[in-house]
C-alpha positions in Angstrom: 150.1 5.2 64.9 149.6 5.6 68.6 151.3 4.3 71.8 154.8 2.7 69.2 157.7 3.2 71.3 159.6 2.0 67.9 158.3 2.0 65.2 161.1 1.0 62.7 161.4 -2.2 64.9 157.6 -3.1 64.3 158.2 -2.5 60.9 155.7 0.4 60.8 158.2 2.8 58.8 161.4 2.4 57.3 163.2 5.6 59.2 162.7 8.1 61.7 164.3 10.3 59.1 162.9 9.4 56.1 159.2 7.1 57.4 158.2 7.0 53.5 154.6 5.4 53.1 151.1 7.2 54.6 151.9 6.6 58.3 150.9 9.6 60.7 151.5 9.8 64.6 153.7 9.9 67.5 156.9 7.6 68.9 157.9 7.8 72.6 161.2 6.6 71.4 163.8 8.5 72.9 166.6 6.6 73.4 168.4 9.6 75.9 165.7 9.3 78.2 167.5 6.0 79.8 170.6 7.8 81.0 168.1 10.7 82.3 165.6 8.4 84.2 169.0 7.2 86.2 170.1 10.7 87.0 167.1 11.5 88.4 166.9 8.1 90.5 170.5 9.3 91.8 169.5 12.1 92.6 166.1 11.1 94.7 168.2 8.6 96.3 172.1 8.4 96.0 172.4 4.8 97.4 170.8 3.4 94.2 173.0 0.8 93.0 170.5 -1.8 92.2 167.5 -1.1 89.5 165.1 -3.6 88.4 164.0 -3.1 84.8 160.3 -4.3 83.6 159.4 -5.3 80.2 157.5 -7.5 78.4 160.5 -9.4 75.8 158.2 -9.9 73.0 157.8 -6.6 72.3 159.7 -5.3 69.8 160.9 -2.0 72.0 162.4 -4.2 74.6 166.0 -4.8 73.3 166.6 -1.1 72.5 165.0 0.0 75.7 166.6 -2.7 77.9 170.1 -1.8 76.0 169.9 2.1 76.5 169.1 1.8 80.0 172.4 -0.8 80.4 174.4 1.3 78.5 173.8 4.2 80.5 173.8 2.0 83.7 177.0 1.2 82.9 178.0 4.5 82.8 177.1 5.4 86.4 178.6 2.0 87.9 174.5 0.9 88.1 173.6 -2.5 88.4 170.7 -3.3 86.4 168.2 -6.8 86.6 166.3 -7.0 84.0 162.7 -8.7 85.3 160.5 -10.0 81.9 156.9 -10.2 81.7 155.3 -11.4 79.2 152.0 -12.3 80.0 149.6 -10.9 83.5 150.1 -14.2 85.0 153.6 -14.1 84.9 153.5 -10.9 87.0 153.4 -11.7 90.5 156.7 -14.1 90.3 158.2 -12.4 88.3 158.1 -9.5 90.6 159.2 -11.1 93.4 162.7 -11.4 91.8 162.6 -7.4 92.8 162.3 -8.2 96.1 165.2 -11.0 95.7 167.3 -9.4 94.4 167.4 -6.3 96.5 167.0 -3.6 94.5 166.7 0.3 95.1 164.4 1.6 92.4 162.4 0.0 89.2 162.1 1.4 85.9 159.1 0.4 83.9 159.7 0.4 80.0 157.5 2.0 77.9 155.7 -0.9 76.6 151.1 -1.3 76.2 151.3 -4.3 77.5 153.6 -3.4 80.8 151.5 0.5 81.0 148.5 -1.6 82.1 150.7 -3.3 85.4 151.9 0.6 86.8 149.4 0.5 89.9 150.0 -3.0 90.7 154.1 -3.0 90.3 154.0 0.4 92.5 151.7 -1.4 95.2 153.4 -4.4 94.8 157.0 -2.3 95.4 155.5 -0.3 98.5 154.2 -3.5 100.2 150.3 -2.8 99.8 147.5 -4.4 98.1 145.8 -2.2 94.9 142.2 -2.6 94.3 141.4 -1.2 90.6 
């Protein structure tokens, strides 16, 4: 497997501990990461109060990710908007809501489908058009 940010949740293995079956390769799952990724925004910036969240909610990883990321939000009095994706034409609007609602940083989940949209959501957060 290749590029599974959760692979028990796409039904891949039964465990991290115990995966059973023949299924060789790599997860990016790592749940700590969340509370990590917000440390280091504070620390860029210490007026983040507001972070947008991008995800595609039909992948499996998005719950987990999106509830880590709360949780630890939470945590550090963080406000957190989560901003769905689900398809490339959905991009554009739903990006706007960034710009909406005001916030300080975005966090990009680890998701194939979003890893394709990282040039255009930082152009689009800096205020500049991205040719690819």
């Amino acid at each position: 497997m290749t590029n599974t940010s959760d692979p028990v949740a796409v039904g891949l293995i039964s465990s991290l501990a115990k995966p059973g079956g023949n299924v060789t390769g790599l997860s990016n799952l790592a749940p700590d990461l969340a509370g990590k990724q917000l440390e280091i925004l504070k620390e860029v910036n210490r007026k983040v109060y507001r972070i947008a969240v991008i995800g595609d909610p039909t992948s499996p990883s998005y719950e987990s990710q999106l509830n880590e990321i709360s949780l630890a939000a939470k945590e550090m009095s963080l406000q957190v908007e989560p901003i769905p994706i689900r398809k490339l034409t959905e991009f554009q609007t739903s990006f706007s809501s960034v710009t909406r609602w005001r916030t300080e940083a975005v966090i990009v989940l680890l998701q194939p489908s979003i890893s394709n949209l990282r040039i255009q959501i930082v152009c689009l957060r800096i205020g500049t058009t991205c040719h690819r």
